[in-house]
Structures are given as C-alpha cells and as structure tokens.
C-alpha positions in Angstrom: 2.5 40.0 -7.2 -1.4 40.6 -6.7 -2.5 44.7 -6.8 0.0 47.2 -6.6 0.1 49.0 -3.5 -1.4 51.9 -4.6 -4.7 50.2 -6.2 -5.3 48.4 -3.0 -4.0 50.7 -0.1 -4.4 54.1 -1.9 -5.2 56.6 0.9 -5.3 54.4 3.8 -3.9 56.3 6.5 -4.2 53.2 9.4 -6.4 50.4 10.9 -9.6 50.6 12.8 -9.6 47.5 15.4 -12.5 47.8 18.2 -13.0 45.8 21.3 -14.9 43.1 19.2 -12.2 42.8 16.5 -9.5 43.4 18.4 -9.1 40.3 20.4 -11.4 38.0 17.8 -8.5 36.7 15.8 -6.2 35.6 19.0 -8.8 33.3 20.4 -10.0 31.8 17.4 -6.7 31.5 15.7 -4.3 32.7 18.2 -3.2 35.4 15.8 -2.4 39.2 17.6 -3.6 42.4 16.0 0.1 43.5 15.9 1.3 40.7 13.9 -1.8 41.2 11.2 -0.8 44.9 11.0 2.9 43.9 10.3 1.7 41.9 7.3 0.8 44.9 5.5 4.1 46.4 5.1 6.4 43.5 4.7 6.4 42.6 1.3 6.4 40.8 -0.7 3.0 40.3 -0.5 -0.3 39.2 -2.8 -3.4 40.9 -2.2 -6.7 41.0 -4.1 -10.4 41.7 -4.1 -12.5 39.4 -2.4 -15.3 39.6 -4.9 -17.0 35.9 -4.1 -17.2 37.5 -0.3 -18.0 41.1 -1.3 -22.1 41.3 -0.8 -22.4 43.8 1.8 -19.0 45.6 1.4 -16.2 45.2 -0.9 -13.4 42.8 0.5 -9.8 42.1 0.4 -7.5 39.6 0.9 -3.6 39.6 1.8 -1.3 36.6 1.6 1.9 37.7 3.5 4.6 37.8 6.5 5.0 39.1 9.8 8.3 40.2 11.4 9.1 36.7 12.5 8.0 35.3 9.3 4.8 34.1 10.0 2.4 33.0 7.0 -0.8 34.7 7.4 -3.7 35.1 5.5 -6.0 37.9 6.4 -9.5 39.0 5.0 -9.8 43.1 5.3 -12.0 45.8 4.1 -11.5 49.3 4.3 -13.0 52.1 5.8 -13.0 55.6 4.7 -9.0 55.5 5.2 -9.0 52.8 7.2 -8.2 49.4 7.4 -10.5 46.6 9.3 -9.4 43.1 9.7 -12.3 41.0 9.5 -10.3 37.7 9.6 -6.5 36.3 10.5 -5.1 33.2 10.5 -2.2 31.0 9.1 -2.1 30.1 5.5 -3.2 26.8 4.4 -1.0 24.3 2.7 -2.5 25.3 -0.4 -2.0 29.2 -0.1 1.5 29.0 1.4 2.3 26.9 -1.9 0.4 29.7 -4.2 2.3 32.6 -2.0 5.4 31.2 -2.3 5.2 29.9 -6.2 4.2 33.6 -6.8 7.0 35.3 -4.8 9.6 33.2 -6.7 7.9 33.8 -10.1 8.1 37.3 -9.4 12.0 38.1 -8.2 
C-alpha cells in the first residue's frame, strides 16, 4: 500500500498551513484544509516520493479519503516535523482506478 507510515510520516508532529496556503486549495479546487488533514489518518492510503517534482525540495504524494469519503490527491512536503500541503484536489479517473485496484490488492 505505498510507504509505510513510518518511512513517510516518521516524526511529523503536525501541519504547517499559512495565510497563502491555507485558503489556496479551496478556491482553486474547492478543497478545505480540514478535509486534506483528514486524509492523512484515514487509511488505507498510498503515498510516495514525488521524485519527478522534487528539484527544490523533496516531495510527497498521498492518494486517500476524508471523513465523508472524499478521493483526494494531495502533493506535500515536509518541514522539520511538519507537514505543508502544496497541492489538493480530487483524484482523477485514472488515480481513483490505481487507489482503488491497490486497496483491493492489498486487503
């Protein structure tokens, strides 16, 4: 199912949002901060490095839910122990059909 937790998410403690990124991700793709933080603790989940989109900083992806079930796919990078949400939106056609062929592999 992607990284383990602890590979990815070792020793992040919570997220950083700031005026700029806080609101970013509702008006372009009318997705709330709360609802991206959700995604990170409901599993299952699938996240990986970014490494095409890693030149300044090293990035992440998740492919995951929210509490209402809402596919999102959400492009993060971490500071110190922090998270930073770069990106949100839905999944695509194609990663909802990725997420869910490798949830079902993998249960």
């Amino acid at each position: 199912m992607g990284s383990s937790r602890t590979e990815i998410f070792e020793d992040i403690q919570n997220f950083e949002w700031d005026k700029g990124n806080l609101t970013k991700n509702w008006v372009r793709h009318n997705v709330r901060y709360s609802e991206c933080e959700e995604v990170f603790f409901n599993e299952p989940y699938i996240a990986e490095e970014d490494a095409v989109h890693s030149v300044k900083e090293k990035r992440f992806y998740i492919l995951g839910k929210t509490d209402r079930n809402r596919l999102l796919f959400i492009v993060f990078t971490k500071r110190g122990k922090k998270i930073r949400v770069i990106s949100a939106r839905d999944m695509s056609k194609k990663e909802r059909k990725i997420y869910n062929e490798t949830i079902k592999k993998n249960t």
